[in-house]
C-alpha positions as a LaTeX table, in Angstrom:
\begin{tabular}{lrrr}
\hline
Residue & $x$ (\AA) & $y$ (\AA) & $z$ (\AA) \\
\hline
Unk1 & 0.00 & 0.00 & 0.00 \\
Unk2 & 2.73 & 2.42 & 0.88 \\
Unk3 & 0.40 & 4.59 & 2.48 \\
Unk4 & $-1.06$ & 5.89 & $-0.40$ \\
Unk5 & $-4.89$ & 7.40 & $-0.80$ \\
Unk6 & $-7.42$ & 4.71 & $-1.84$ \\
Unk7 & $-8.17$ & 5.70 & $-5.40$ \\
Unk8 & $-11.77$ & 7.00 & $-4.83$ \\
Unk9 & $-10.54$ & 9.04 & $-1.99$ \\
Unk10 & $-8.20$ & 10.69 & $-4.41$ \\
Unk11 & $-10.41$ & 11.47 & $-7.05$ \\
Unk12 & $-12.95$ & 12.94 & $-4.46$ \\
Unk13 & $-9.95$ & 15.31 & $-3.31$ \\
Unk14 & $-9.29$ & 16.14 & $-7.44$ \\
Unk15 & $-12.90$ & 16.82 & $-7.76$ \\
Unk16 & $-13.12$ & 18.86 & $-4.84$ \\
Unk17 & $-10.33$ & 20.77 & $-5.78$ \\
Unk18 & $-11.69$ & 21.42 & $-9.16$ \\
Unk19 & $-14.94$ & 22.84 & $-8.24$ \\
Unk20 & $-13.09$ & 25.08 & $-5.64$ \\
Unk21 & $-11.11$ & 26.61 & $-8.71$ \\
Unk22 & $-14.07$ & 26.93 & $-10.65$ \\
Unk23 & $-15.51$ & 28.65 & $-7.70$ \\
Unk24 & $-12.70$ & 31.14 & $-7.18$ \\
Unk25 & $-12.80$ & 31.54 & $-11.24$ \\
Unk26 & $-16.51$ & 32.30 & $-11.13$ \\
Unk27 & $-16.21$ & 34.87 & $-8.55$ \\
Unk28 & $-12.85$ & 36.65 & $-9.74$ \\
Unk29 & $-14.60$ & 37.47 & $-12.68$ \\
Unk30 & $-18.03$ & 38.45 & $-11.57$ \\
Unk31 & $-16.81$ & 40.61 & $-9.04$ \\
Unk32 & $-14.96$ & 43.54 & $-11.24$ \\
Unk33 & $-17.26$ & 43.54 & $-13.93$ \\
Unk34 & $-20.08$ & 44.12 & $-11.00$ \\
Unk35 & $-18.53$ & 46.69 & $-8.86$ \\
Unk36 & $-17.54$ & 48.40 & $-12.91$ \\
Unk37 & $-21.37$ & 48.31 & $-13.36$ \\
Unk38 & $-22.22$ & 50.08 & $-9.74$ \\
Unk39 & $-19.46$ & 52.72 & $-10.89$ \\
Unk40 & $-19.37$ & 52.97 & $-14.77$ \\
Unk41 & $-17.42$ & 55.93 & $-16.40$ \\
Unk42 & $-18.60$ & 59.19 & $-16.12$ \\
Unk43 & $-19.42$ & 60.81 & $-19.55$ \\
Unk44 & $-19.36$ & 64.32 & $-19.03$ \\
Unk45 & $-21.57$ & 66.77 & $-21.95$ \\
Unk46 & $-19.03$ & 68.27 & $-23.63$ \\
Unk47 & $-19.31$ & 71.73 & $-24.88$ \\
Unk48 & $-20.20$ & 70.36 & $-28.62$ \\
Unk49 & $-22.86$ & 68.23 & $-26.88$ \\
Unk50 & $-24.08$ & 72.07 & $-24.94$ \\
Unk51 & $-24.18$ & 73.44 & $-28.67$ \\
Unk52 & $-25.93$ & 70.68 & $-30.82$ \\
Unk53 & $-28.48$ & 70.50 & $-27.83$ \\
Unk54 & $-28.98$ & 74.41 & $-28.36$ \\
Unk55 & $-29.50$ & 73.57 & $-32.00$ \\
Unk56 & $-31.99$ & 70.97 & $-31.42$ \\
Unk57 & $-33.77$ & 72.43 & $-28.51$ \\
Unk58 & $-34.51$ & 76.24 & $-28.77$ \\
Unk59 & $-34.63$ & 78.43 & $-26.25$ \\
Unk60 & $-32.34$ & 75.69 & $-23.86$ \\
Unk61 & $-32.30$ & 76.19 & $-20.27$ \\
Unk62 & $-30.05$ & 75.33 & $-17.79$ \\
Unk63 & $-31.53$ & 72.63 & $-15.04$ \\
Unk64 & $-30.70$ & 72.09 & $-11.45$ \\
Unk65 & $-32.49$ & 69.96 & $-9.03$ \\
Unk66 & $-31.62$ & 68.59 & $-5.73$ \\
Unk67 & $-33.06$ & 64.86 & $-4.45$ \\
Unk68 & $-34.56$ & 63.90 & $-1.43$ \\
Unk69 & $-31.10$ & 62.11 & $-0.21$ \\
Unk70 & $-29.41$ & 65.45 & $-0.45$ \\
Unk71 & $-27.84$ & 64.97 & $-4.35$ \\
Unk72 & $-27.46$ & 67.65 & $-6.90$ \\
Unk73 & $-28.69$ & 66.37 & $-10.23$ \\
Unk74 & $-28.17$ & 68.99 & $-13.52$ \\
Unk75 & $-29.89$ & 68.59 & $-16.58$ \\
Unk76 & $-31.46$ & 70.62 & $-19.86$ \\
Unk77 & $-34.86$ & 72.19 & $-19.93$ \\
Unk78 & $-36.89$ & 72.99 & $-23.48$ \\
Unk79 & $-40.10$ & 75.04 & $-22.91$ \\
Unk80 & $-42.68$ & 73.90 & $-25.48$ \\
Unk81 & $-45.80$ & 75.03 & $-26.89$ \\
Unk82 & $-48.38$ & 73.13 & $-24.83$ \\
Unk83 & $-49.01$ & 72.80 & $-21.20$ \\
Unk84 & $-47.76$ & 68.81 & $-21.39$ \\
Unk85 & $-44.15$ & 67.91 & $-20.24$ \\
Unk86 & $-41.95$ & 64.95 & $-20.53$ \\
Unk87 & $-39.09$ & 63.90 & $-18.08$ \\
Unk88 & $-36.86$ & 61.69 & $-19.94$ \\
Unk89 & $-33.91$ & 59.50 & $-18.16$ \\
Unk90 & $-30.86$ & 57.61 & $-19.99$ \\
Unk91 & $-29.56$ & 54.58 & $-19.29$ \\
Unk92 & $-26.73$ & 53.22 & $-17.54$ \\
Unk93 & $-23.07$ & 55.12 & $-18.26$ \\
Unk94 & $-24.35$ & 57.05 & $-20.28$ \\
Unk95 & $-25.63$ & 61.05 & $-19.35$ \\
Unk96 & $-28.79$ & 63.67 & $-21.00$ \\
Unk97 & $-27.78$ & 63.32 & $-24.52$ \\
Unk98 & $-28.14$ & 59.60 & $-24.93$ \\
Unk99 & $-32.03$ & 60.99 & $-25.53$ \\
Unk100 & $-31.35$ & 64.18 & $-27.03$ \\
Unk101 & $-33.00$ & 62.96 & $-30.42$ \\
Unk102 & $-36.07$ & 61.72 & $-28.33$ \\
Unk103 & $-36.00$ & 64.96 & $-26.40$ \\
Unk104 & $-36.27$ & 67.22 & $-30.10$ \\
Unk105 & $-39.09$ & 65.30 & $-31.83$ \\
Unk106 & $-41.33$ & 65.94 & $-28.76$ \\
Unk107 & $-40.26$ & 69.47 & $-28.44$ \\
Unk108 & $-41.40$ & 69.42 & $-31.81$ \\
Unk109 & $-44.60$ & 68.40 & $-31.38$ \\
Unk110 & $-45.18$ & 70.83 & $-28.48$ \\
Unk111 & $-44.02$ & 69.04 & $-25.10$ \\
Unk112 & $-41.76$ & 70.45 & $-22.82$ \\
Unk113 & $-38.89$ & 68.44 & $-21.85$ \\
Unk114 & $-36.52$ & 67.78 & $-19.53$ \\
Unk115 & $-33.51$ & 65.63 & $-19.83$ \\
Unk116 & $-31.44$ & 65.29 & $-16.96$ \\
Unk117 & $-28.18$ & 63.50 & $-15.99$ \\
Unk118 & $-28.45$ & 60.64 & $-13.62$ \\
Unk119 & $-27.11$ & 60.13 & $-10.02$ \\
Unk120 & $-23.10$ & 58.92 & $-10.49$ \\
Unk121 & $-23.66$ & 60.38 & $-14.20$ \\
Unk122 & $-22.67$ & 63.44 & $-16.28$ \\
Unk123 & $-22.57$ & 66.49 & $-14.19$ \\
Unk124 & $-24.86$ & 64.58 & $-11.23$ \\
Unk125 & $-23.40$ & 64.33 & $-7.97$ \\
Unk126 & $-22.76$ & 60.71 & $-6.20$ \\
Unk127 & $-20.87$ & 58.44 & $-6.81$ \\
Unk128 & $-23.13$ & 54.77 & $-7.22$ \\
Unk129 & $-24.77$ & 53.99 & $-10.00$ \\
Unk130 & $-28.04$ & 51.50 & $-8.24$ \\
Unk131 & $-29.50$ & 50.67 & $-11.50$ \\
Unk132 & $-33.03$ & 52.04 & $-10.61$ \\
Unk133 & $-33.08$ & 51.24 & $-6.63$ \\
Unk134 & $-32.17$ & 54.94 & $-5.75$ \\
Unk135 & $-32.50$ & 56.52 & $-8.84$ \\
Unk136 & $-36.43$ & 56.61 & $-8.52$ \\
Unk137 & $-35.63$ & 59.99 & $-5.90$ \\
Unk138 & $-34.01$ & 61.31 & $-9.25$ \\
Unk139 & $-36.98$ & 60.71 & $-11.16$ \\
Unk140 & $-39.50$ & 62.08 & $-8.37$ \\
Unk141 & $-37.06$ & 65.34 & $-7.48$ \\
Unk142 & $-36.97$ & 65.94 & $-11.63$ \\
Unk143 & $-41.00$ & 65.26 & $-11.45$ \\
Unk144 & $-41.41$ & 68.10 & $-8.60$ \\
Unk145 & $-38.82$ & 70.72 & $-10.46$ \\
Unk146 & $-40.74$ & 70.33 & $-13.84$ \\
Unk147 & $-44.38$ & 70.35 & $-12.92$ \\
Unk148 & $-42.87$ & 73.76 & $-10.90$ \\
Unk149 & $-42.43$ & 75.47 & $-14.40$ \\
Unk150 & $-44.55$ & 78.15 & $-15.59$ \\
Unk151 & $-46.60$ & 76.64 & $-18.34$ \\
Unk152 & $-46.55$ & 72.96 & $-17.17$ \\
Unk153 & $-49.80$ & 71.23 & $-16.30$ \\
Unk154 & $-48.73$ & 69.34 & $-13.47$ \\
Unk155 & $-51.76$ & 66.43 & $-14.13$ \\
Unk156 & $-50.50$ & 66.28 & $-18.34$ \\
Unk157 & $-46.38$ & 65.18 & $-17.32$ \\
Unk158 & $-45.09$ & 61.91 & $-18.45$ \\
Unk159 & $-42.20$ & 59.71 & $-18.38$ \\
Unk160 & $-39.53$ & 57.95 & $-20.97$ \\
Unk161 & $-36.97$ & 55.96 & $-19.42$ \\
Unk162 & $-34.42$ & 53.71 & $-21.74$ \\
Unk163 & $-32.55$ & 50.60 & $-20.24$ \\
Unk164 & $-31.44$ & 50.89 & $-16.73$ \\
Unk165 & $-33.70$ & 54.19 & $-17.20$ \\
Unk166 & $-36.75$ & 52.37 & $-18.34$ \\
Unk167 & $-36.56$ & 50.19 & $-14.90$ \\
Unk168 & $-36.34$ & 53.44 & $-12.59$ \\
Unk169 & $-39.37$ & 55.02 & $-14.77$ \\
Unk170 & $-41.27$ & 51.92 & $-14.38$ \\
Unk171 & $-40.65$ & 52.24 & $-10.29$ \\
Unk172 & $-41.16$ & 55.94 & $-10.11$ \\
Unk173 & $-44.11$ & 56.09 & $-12.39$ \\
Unk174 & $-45.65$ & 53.07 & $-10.51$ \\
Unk175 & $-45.11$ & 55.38 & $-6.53$ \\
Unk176 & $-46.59$ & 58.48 & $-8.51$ \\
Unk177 & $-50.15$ & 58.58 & $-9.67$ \\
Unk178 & $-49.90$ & 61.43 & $-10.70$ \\
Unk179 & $-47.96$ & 61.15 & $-13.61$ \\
Unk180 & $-50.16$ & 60.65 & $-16.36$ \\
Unk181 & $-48.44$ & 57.97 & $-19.21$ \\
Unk182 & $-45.23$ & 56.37 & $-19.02$ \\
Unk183 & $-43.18$ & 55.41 & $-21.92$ \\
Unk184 & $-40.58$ & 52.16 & $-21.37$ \\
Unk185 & $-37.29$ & 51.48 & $-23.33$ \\
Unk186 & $-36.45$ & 47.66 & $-23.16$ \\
Unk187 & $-36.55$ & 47.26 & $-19.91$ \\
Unk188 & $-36.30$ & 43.65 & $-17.73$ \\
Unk189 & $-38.88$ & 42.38 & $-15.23$ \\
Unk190 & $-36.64$ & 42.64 & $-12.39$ \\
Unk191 & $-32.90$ & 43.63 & $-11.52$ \\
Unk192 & $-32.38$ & 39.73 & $-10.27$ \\
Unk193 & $-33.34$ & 38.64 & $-13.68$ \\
Unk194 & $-31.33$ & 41.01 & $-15.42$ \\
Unk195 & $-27.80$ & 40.05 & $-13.55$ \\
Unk196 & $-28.78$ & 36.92 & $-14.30$ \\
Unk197 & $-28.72$ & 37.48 & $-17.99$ \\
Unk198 & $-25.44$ & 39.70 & $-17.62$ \\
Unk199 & $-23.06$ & 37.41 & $-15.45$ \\
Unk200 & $-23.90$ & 33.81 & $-16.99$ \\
Unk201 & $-22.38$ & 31.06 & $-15.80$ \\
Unk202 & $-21.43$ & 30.02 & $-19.56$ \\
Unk203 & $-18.85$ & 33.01 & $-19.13$ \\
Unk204 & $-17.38$ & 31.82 & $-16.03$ \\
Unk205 & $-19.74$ & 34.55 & $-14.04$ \\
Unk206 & $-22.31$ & 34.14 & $-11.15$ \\
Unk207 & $-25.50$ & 36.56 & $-11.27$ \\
Unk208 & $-26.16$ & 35.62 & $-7.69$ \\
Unk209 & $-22.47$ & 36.63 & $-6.76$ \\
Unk210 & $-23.32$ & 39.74 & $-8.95$ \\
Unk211 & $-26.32$ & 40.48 & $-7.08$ \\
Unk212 & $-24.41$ & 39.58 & $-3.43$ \\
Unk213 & $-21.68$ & 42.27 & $-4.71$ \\
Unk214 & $-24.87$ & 44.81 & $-5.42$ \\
Unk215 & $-26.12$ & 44.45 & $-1.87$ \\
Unk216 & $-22.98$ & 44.74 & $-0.48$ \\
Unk217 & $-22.79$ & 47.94 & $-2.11$ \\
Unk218 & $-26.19$ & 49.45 & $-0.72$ \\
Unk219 & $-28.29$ & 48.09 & $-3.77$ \\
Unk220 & $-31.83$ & 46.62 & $-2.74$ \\
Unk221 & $-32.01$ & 44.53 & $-5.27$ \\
Unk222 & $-35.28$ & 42.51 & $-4.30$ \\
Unk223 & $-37.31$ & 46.33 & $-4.90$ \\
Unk224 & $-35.98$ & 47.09 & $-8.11$ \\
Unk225 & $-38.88$ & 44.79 & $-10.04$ \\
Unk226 & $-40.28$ & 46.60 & $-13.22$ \\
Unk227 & $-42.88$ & 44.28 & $-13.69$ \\
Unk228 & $-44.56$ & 44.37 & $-10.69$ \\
Unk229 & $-44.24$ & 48.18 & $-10.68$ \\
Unk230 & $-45.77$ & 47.90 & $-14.61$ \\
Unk231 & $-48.88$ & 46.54 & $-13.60$ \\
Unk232 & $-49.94$ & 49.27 & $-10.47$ \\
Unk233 & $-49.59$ & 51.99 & $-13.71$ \\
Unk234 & $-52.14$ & 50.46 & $-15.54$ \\
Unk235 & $-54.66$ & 51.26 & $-16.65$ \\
Unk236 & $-52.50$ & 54.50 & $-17.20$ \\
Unk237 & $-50.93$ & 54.71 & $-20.91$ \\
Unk238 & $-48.22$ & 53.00 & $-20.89$ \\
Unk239 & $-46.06$ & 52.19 & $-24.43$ \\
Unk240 & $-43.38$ & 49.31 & $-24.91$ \\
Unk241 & $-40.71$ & 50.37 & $-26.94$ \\
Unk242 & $-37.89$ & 48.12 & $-28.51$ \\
Unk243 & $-35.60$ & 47.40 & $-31.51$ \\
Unk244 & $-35.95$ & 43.67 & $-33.14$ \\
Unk245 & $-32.57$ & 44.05 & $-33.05$ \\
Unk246 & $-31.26$ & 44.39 & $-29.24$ \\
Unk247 & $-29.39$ & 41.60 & $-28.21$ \\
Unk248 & $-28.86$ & 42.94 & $-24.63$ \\
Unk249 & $-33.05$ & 42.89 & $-23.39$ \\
Unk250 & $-34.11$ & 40.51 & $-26.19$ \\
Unk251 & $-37.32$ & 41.64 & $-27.63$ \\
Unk252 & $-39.54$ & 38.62 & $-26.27$ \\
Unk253 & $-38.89$ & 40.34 & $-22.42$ \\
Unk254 & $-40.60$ & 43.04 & $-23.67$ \\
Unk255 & $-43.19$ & 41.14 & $-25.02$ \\
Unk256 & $-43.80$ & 39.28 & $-21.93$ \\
Unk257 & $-44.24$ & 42.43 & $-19.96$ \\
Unk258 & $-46.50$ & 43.93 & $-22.41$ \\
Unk259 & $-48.80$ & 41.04 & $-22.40$ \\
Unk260 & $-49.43$ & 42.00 & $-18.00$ \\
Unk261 & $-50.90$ & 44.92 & $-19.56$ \\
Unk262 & $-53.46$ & 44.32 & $-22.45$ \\
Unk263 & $-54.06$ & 48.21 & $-22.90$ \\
Unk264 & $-50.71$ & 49.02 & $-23.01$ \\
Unk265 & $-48.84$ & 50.12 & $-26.44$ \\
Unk266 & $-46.56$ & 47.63 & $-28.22$ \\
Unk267 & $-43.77$ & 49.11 & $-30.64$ \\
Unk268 & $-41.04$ & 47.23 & $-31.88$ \\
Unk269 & $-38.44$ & 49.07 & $-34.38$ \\
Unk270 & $-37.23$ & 46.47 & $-37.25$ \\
Unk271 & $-33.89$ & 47.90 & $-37.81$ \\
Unk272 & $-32.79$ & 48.52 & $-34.54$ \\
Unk273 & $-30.84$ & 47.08 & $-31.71$ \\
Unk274 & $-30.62$ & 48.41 & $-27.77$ \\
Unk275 & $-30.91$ & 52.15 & $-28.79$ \\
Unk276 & $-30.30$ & 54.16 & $-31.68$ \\
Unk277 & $-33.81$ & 54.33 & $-32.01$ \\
Unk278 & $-33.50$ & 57.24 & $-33.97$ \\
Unk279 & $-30.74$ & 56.88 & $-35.92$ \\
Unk280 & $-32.17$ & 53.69 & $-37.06$ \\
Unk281 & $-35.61$ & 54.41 & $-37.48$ \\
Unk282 & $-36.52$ & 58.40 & $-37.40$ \\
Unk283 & $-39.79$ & 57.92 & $-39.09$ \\
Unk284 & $-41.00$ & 55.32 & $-36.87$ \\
Unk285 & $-39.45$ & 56.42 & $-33.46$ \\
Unk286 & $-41.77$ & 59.95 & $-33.92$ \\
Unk287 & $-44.40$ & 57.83 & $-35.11$ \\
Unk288 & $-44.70$ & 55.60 & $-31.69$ \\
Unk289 & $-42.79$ & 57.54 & $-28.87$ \\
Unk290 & $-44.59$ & 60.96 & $-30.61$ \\
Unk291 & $-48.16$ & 59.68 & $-31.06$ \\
Unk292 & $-48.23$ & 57.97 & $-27.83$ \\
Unk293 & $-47.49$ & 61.34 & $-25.67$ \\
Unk294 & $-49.81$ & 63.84 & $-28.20$ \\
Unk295 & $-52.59$ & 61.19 & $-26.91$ \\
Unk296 & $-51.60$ & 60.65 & $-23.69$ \\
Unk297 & $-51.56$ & 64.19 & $-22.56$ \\
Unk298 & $-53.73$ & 66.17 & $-24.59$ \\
Unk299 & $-56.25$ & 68.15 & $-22.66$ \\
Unk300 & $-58.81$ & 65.70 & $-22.98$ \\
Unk301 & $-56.97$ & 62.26 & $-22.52$ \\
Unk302 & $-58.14$ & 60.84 & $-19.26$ \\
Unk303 & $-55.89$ & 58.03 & $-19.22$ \\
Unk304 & $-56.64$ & 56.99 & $-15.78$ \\
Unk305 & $-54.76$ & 59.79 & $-14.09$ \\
Unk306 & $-56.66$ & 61.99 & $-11.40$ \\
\hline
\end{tabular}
């Protein structure tokens, strides 16, 4: 024998090792692609971003807004020619002119708008990006400073949120009645399900260790659920809109939400992928995201809000 390990014994100790490295792999590369999600690169407007927004958006104003938790958020304000408003939010890393293009066909059309730059984006204080959990005070301190303006209706004020946006719309338009028709990038059911679909175990990455990393951090996780937030603002107008292309929130997600909501809008862009709805399909983004807000807050629209 010469004191050697019984051969099972051996290869349970090779098997146990294994897992344990595949473990350690998992997590070593889950963890810095999570905590790069919770603090993404801050993309700054740049002074030709100040002067094509100008261009776009006449009469520009400077905005400045402070939330709840004590942040300063900064952001662009476009007076238009009804009483109606629309608060639009970007998505994750990016800052107010990922929706400029949004932003200028419903200026055109007569809403006021306000694009702002996120918590831990653009010229936003803080520092953690919480992928909708705090993000909702941004969206409810942008909600108070626009239906402040002179001109604004405060019951005829919507909301377009894209991505990691669409998710804190959902939540904020769900906790405010009062806003009268919300508008939803691609946007997933919940936060879990979404880490699940960006740290796969096929790459060597854990969405549960994501999600541990995220509440670590000072992310609920568990509230940040779209879906259920999507049905308490029904039977309020509420549009779905996606590109047939977009490989990150594939289009049947989308679909699946839409179908909690039978009255809700569907709108699906052929040539387009997870944004650069414009660029891809002008015609047909001022067609759905348009249409949907001239109906939703015209004078008359009741839309469920009161």
């Amino acid at each position: 024998m010469g004191g050697s390990l019984p051969r099972p014994a051996a290869a349970a100790g090779w098997a146990a090792s294994f897992v344990a490295l595949l473990v350690v792999g998992v997590i070593l590369h889950t963890v810095p692609s999570a905590l790069r999600d919770l603090h993404p690169p801050r993309r700054v407007p740049t002074e030709a971003d100040l002067a094509e927004a100008r261009r776009s958006l006449p009469g520009l104003q400077p905005a400045e807004f402070r939330t709840d938790d004590g942040l300063l958020l900064r952001g662009w304000f476009a007076q238009g020619s009804r009483a109606s408003a629309v608060v639009l939010v970007h998505g994750l890393g990016a800052n107010r002119t990922e929706l400029l293009p949004e932003a200028t066909l419903l200026l055109r059309r007569g809403h006021s708008v306000l694009l702002y730059d996120s918590r831990a984006s653009g010229e936003s204080e803080g520092s953690l990006a919480t992928w909708g959990d705090r993000e909702r005070r941004d969206v409810a301190a942008a909600l108070g400073w626009v239906r402040a303006r002179p001109g604004v209706d405060p019951a005829r004020v919507g909301l377009y949120g894209f991505s990691v946006g669409a998710s804190t719309v959902a939540l904020a338009g769900a906790a405010d009645p009062a806003v009268r028709a919300v508008a939803l990038g691609p946007v997933w059911p919940s936060l879990k399900a979404e880490l699940r679909h960006r740290f796969p175990l096929t790459h060597a990455r854990s969405g549960q260790v994501a999600a541990l990393v995220f509440r670590l951090s000072g992310v609920d996780v568990g509230a940040v659920r779209p879906a259920e937030a999507i049905r308490r603002i029904a039977p309020r107008p509420l549009l779905f809109l996606s590109g047939a292309l977009d490989a990150d929130t594939p289009p049947a997600i989308d679909d699946a939400l839409a179908d909690q909501v039978p009255t809700s809008v569907r709108v699906r862009l052929p040539h387009a992928g997870h944004g650069g709805f414009f660029q891809a399909d002008p015609i047909g983004l001022d067609a759905a995201l348009g249409e949907f807000f001239d109906r939703s807050l015209s004078r008359t629209a009741d839309g469920g809000a009161r």
